[in-house]
N, CA, C and O atoms as a GROMACS GRO file, in nm:
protein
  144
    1UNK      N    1  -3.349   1.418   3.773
    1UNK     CA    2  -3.252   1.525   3.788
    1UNK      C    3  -3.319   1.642   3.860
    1UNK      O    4  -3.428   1.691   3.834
    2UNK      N    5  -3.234   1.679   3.955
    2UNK     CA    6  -3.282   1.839   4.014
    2UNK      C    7  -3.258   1.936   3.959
    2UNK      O    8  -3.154   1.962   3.898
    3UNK      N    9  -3.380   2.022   3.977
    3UNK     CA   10  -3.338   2.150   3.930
    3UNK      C   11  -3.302   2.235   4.041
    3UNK      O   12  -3.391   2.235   4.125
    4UNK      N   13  -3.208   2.305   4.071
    4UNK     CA   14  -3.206   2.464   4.149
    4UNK      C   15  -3.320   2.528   4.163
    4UNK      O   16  -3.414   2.530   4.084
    5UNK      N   17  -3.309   2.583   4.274
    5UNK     CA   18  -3.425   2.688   4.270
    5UNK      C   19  -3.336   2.815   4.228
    5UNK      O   20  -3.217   2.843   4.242
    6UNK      N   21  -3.457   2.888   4.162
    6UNK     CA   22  -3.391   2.999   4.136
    6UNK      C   23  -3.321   3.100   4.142
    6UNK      O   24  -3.256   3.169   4.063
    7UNK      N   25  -3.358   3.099   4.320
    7UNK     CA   26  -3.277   3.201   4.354
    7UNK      C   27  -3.132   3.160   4.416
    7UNK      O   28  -3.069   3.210   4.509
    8UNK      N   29  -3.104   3.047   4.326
    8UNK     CA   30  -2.958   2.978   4.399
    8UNK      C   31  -2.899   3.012   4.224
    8UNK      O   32  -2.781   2.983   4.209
    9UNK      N   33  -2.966   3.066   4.105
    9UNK     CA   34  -2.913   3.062   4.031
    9UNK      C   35  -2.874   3.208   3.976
    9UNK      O   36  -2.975   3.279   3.975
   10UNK      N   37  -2.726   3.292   3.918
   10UNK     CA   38  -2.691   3.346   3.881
   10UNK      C   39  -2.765   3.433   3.762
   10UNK      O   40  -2.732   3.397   3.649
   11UNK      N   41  -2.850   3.532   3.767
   11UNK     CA   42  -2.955   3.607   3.671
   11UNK      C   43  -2.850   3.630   3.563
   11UNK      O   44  -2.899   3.654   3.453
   12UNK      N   45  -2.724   3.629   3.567
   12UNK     CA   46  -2.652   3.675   3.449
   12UNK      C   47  -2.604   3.550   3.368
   12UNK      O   48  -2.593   3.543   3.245
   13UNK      N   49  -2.582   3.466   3.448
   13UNK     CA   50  -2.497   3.294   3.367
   13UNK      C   51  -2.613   3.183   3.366
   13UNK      O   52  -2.624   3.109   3.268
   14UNK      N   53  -2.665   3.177   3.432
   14UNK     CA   54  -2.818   3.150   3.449
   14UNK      C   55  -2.762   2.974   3.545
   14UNK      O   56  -2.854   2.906   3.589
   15UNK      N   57  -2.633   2.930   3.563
   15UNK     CA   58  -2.604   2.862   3.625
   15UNK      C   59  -2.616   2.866   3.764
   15UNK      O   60  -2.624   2.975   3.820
   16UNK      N   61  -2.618   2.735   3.844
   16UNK     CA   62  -2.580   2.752   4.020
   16UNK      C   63  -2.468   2.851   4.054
   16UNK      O   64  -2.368   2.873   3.986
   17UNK      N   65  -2.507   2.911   4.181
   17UNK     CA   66  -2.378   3.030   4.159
   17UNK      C   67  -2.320   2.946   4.282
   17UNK      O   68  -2.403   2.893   4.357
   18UNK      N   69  -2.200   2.931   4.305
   18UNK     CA   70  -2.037   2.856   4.331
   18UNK      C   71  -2.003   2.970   4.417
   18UNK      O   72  -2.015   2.929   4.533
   19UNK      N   73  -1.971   3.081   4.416
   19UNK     CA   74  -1.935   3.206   4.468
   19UNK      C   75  -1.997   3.357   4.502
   19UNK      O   76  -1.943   3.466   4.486
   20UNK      N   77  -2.139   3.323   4.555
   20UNK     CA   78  -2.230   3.430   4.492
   20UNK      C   79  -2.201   3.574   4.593
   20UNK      O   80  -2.200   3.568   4.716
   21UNK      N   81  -2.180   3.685   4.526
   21UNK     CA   82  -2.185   3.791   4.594
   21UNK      C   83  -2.283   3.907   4.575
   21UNK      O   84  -2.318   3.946   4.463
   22UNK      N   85  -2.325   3.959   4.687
   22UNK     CA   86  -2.432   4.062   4.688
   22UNK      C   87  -2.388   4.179   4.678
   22UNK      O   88  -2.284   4.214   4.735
   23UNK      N   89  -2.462   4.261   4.602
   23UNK     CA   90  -2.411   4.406   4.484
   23UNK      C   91  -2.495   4.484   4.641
   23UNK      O   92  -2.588   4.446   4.712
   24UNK      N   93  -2.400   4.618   4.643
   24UNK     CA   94  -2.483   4.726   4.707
   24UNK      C   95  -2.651   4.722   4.687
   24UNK      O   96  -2.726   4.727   4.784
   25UNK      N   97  -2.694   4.714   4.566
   25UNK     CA   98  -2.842   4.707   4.544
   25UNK      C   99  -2.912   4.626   4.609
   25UNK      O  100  -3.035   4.633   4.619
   26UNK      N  101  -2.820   4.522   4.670
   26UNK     CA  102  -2.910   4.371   4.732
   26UNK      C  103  -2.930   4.270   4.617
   26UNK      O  104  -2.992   4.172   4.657
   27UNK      N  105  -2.896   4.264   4.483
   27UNK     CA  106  -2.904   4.140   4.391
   27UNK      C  107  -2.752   4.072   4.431
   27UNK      O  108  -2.646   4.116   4.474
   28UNK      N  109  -2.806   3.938   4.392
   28UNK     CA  110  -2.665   3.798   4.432
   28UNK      C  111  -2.597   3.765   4.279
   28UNK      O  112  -2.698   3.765   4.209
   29UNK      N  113  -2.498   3.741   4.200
   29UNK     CA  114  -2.445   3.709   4.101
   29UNK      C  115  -2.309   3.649   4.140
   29UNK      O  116  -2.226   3.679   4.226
   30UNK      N  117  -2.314   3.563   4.055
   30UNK     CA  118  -2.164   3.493   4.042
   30UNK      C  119  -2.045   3.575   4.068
   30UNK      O  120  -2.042   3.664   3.982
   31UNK      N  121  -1.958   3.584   4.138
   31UNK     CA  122  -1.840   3.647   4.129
   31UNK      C  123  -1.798   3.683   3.979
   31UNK      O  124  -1.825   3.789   3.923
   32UNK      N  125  -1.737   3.591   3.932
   32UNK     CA  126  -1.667   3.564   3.799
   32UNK      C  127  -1.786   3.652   3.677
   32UNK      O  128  -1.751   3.688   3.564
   33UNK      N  129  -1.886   3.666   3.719
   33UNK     CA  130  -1.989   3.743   3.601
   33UNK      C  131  -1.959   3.851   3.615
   33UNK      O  132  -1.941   3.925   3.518
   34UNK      N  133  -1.947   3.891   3.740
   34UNK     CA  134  -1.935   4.058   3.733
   34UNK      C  135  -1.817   4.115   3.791
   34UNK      O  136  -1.820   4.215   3.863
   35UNK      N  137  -1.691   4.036   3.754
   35UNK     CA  138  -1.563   4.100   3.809
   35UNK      C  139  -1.513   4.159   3.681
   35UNK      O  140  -1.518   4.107   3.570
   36UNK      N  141  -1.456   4.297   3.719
   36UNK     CA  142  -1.377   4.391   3.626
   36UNK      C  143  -1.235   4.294   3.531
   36UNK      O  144  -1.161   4.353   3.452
   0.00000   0.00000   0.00000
């Protein structure tokens, strides 16, 4: 089994991120983690 590399994975869900978007700061997270 593969693992992801890390930086394909979501720091908040800790899953592959599917939809990843970049915050003003420059960090990547899942859509769905950090929508209002």
């Amino acid at each position: 089994m593969l693992i992801p590399p890390e930086e394909l994975r979501c720091p908040i869900s800790l899953q592959l991120m599917c939809d990843p978007v970049i915050t003003a700061s420059g960090h990547t997270y899942e859509r769905v983690c950090i929508e209002k």
